[in-house]
N, C-alpha and C positions, 0 to 999 in steps of 0.2 A: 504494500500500500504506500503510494507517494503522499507524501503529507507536507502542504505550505508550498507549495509550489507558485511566483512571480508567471508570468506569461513570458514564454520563452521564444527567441529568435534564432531565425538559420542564417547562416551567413554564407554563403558560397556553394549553397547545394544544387542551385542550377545557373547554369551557364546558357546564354543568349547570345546569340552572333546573328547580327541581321546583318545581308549582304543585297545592296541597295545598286540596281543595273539601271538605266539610265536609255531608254532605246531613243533615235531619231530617227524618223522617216517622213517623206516628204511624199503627198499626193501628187498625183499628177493633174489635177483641176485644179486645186487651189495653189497659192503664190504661198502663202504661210507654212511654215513647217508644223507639224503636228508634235510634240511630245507624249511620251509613253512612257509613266517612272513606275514601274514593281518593283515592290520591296519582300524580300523575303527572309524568313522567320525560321531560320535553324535552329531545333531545341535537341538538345544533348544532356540528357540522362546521367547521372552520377550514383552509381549504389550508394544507397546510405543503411546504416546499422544501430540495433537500439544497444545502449549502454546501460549498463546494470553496474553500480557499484553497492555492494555488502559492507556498509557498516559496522565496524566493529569495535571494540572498546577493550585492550589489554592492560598490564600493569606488572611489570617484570614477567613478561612472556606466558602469562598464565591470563585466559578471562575475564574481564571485573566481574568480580561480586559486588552487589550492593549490603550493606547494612549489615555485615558480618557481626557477630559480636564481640571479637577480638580484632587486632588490627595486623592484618597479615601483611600489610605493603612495608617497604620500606624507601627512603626517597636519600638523596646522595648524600645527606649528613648523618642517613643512619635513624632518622627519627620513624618513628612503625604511627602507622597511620590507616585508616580504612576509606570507606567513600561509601555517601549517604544519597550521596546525590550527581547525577551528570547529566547535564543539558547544553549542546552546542549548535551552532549554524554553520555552514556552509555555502558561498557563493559561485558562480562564474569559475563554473567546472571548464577548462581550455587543452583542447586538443591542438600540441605544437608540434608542425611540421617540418621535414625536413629543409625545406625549402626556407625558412625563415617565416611563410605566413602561419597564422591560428583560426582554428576555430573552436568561440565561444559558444558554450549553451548559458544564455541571461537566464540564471533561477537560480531559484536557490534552496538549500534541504536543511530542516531540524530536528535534530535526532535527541531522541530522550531516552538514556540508556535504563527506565523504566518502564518504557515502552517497544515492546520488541517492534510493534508494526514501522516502526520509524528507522529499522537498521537498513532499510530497502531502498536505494536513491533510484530511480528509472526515468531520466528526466523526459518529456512528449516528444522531446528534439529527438531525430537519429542523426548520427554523425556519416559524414563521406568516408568512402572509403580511400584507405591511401596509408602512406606510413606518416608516424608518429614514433617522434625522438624522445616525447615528453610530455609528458600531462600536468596542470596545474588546477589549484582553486584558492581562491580568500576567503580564509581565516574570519569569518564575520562578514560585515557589508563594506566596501570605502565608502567614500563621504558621499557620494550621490545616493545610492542606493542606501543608506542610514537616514538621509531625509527622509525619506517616502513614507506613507505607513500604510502599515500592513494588519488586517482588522485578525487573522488569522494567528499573528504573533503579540497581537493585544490581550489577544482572549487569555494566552497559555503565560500574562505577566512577564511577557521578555522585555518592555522599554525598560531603558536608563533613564535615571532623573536627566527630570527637563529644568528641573525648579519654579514647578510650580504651589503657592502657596507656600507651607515651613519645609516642601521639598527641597535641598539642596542642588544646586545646578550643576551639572557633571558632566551636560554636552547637549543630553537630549539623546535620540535615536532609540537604538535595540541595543541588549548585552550580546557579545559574541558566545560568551559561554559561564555557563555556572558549575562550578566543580565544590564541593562542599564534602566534608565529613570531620573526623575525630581523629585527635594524635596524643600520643604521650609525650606530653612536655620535656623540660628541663629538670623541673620539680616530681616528674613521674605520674603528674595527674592529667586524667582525660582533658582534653578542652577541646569545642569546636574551632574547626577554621573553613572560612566562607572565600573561594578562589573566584572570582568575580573579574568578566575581561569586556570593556566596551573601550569608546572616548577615553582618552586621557587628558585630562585637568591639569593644566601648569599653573601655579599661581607666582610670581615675582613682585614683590613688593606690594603696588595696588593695582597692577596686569595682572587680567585675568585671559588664558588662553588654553584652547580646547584643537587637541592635537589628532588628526588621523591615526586608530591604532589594529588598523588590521594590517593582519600579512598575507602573502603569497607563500603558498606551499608547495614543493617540487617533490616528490615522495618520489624516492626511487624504483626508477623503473626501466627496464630495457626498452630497447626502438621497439613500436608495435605498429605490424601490419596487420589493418586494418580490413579486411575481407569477409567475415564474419559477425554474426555480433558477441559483441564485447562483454565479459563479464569481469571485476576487478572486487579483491575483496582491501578497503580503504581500510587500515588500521590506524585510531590514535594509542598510543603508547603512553598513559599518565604521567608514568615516574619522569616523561623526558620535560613536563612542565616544570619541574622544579629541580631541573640542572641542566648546563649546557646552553649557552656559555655562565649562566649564572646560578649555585646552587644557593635554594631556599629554604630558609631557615624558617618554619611553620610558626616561631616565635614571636619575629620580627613582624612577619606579615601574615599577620592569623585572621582577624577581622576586619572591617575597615581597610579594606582593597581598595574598594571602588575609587574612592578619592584621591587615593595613595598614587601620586604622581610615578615613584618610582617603581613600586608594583606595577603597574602597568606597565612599564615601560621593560622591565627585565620579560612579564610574562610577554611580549609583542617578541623579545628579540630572541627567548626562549623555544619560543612556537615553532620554527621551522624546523626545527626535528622532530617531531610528535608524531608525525605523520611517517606512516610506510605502506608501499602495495605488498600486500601479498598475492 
């Protein structure tokens, strides 16, 4: 089941060549020449194939469990942690060619790792067939598509503060992701911690500025020819959230994310390893 799906665009799946002949001939009664212009309409066909990406959600190579009663993960400073909660987005799935051009599918997919029907991405677009060096997508929305709103990602409470009323203002838009659960401290006691990724908020002195904070993801992947349809199983990897290049101390940044300038800014440059094909 596809779920939240924007209206999606093809780009290059059909090619059009009109070749426009131009004939003169001249009657033999009249002085005036007559013109004669057919245009004609070559349409060339391009296979195209549906793409199915699988969803998935690991955590040191094992599964996620939700809501364990102990806390079996462990993250790079060694801190044991579980997960209560996993909710993320996905944009502008891109098929890149050898050739240097791309093609995008405009939508987008949110997966709620408590809901299995959501592991399933099958965007309406099919893609052309051809080779591909490399596939991308963004980590959340960019700043165009974070305006927009979306009554389907209203409903399931994914906006970020707008500031409206004693709401604090924090950009506005959607969160890209909500990662939540419990870790053993410093002190060895349980405490939540709330991993929360949209806009990022700079504040300097009395500027106040609101920073583009999604990324592009490149999961590695071999050249694929494309001649069949496509099936790709998308892995996030949790534990690479909190290390690489920066490891996170669940202390430091436990709650109160959202606002946290620098939080955000390590979980943005964190991101691009989360992600792998299998």
């Amino acid at each position: 089941m596809k779920l939240f799906s924007r209206s999606a665009k093809m780009i290059n799946l059909l090619i059009l060549s009109a070749l426009i002949t131009t004939f003169y001939s001249c009657k033999d009664d009249e002085d005036e020449a007559e013109t004669i212009t057919e245009t004609i309409i070559v349409e060339k066909d391009i296979a195209t194939f549906q793409v199915r990406l699988n969803m998935k959600q690991k955590v040191n190579g094992q599964d996620l469990q939700l809501n364990t009663v102990n806390r079996p993960y462990t993250n790079a400073l060694g801190q044991k942690f579980n997960v209560t909660r996993l909710r993320y987005l996905i944009s502008d799935l891109t098929f890149h060619m050898n050739d240097g051009n791309s093609f995008i599918i405009d939508d987008y997919h949110f997966v709620d790792a408590a809901d299995s029907s959501t592991f399933v991405y099958q965007p309406d677009v099919r893609i052309p067939a051809g080779i591909y060096n490399k596939i991308s997508f963004k980590f959340g929305f960019d700043r165009i598509d974070n305006a927009k709103n979306y009554p389907e990602l209203d409903a399931v409470s994914w906006g970020w503060p707008r500031g409206v009323g004693m709401t604090p203002d924090l950009g506005g838009g959607y969160h890209f992701m909500q990662l939540e659960g419990t870790f053993d401290s410093s002190m060895t006691v349980s405490k939540v911690f709330l991993t929360h990724m949209g806009t990022a908020r700079s504040i300097v002195g009395t500027d106040t500025t609101f920073e583009d904070n999604h990324f592009v993801a490149y999961p590695t992947i071999s050249p694929l020819t494309v001649n069949n349809n496509l099936e790709l199983d998308l892995v996030m990897n949790v534990e690479q959230w909190y290390t690489d290049p920066y490891d996170w101390d669940f202390n430091v940044y436990r709650v109160m994310v959202m606002p946290n300038y620098n939080a955000q800014r390590k979980l943005n440059l964190n991101g691009p390893s989360v992600f792998t094909i299998e």
